[in-house]
C-alpha positions as CSV (number, residue, x, y, z in Angstrom):
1,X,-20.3,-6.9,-21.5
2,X,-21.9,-7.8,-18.5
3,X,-25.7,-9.2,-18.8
4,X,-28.1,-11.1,-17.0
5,X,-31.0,-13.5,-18.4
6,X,-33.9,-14.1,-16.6
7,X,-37.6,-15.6,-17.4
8,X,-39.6,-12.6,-17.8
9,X,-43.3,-11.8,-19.3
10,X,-42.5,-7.7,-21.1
11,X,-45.5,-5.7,-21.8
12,X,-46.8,-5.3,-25.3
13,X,-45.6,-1.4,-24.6
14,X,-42.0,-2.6,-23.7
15,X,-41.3,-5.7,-26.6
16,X,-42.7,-2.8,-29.6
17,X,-39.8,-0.7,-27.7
18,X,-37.4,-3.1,-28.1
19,X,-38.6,-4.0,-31.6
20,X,-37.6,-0.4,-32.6
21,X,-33.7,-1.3,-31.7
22,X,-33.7,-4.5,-32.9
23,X,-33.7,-6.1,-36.7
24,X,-36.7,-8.6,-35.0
25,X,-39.5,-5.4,-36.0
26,X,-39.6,-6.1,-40.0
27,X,-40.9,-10.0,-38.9
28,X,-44.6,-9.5,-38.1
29,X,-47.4,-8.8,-40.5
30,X,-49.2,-5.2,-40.2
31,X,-52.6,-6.5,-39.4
32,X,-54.1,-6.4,-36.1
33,X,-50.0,-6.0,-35.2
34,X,-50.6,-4.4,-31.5
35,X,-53.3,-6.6,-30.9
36,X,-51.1,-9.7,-31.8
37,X,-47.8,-8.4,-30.2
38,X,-50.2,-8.4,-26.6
39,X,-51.4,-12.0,-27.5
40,X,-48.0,-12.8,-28.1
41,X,-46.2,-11.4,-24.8
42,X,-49.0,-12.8,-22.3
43,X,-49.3,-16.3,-24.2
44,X,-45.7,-17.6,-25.5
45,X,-44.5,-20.8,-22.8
46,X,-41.3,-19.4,-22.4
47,X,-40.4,-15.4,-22.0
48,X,-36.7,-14.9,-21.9
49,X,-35.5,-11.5,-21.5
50,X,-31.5,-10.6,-21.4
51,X,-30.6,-7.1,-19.5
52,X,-27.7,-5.1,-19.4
53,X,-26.3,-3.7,-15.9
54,X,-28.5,-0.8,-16.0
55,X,-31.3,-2.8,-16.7
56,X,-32.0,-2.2,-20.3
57,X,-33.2,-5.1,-22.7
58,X,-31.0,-6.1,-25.0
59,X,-32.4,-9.4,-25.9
60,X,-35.2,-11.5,-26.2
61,X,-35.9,-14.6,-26.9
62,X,-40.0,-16.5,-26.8
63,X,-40.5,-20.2,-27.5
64,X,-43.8,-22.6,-27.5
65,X,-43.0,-25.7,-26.0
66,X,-44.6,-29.2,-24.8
67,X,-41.6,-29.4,-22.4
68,X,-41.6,-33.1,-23.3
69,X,-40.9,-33.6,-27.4
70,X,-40.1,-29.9,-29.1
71,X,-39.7,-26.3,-28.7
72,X,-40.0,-23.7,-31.3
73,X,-38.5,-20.0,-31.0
74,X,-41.0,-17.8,-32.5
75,X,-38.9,-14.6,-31.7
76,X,-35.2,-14.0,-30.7
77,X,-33.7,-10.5,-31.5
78,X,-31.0,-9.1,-29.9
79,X,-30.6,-4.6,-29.4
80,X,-28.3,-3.4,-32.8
81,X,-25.7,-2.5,-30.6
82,X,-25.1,-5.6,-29.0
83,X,-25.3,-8.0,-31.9
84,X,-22.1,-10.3,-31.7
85,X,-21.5,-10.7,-28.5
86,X,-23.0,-14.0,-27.6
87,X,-26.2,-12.6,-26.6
88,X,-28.3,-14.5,-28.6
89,X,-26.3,-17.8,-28.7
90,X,-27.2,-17.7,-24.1
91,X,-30.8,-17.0,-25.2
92,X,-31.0,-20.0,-27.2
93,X,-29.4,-22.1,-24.8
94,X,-31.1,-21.1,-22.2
95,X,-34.4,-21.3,-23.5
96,X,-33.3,-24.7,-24.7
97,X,-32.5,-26.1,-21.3
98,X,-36.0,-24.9,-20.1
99,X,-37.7,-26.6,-22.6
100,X,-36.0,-29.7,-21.4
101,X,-32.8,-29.6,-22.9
102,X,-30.7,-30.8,-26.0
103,X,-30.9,-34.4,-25.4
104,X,-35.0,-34.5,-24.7
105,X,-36.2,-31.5,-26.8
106,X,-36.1,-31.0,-30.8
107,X,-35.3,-27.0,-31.7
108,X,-37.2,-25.1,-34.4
109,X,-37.4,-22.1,-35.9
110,X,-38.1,-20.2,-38.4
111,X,-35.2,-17.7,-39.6
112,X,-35.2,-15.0,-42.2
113,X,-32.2,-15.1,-44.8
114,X,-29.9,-12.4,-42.3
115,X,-29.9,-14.9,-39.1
116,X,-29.5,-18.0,-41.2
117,X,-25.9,-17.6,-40.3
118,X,-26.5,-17.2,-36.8
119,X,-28.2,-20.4,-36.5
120,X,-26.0,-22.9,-38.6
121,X,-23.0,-21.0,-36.5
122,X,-24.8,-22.4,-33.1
123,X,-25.5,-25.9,-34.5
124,X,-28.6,-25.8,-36.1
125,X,-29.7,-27.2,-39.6
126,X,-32.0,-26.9,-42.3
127,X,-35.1,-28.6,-41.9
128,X,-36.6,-31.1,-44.3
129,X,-39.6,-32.4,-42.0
130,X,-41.7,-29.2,-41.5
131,X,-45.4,-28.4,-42.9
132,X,-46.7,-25.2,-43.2
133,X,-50.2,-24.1,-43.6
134,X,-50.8,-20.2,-44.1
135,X,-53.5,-18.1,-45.6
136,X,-53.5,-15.2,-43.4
137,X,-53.4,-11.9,-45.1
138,X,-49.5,-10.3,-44.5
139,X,-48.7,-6.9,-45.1
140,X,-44.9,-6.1,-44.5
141,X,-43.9,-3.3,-42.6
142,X,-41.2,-2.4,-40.0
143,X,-41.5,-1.7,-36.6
144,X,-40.1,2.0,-35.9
């Protein structure tokens, strides 16, 4: 499958599209969601966006970054279809290398139980260093 990666700011109207093909929609609290999702899309340092020859989406992949100590994805998802074919593994590099790259840059992430796999398969490990602080209110839902 031929596909091209490219840094790329979607509109809130085209990432909720692309949410509806991909496992990514069931990730994001119900609350204020379209409000958050155009927050998201205008704000995130780093937009990668993976097209196939006709110029669908097929991946995405957002980070926030210092470009100097640590990057942390905050969305990857990759259209049903084209899951397994090293898609998301060229997001991740690729957003990794505009962060700074492997040897300068520490990766984070945080994965739901389904792409833990994913991410031990492309060298990443289980953090025992991270703090979290949450009380915002979270209502499940998928994106369809």
């Amino acid at each position: 499958m031929e596909y091209t990666i490219k840094q790329e700011r979607l509109t809130a109207y085209e990432y909720i599209a692309f949410l509806k093909k991909s496992d990514l929609g069931s990730q994001y609290p119900k609350e204020r969601f379209n409000e958050r999702i155009e927050t998201l899309v205008s704000k995130c340092s780093i937009s990668l966006v993976a097209r196939n020859e006709s110029g669908e989406i097929i991946g995405v992949c957002f980070g926030i970054t210092d470009f100097a100590y640590w990057l942390f994805i905050t969305d990857l998802g990759i259209v049903r279809e084209c899951v397994g074919q090293g898609v998301g593994k060229a997001l991740v590099r690729k957003i990794h290398e505009l962060a700074g790259g492997e040897k300068n840059i520490a990766m984070y992430t945080c994965a739901n139980s389904g792409a833990i796999p994913f991410y031990e398969k492309i060298g990443m490990t289980r953090s025992t260093d991270v703090m979290e602080y949450n009380h915002i209110e979270w209502t499940g839902f998928t994106v369809e």
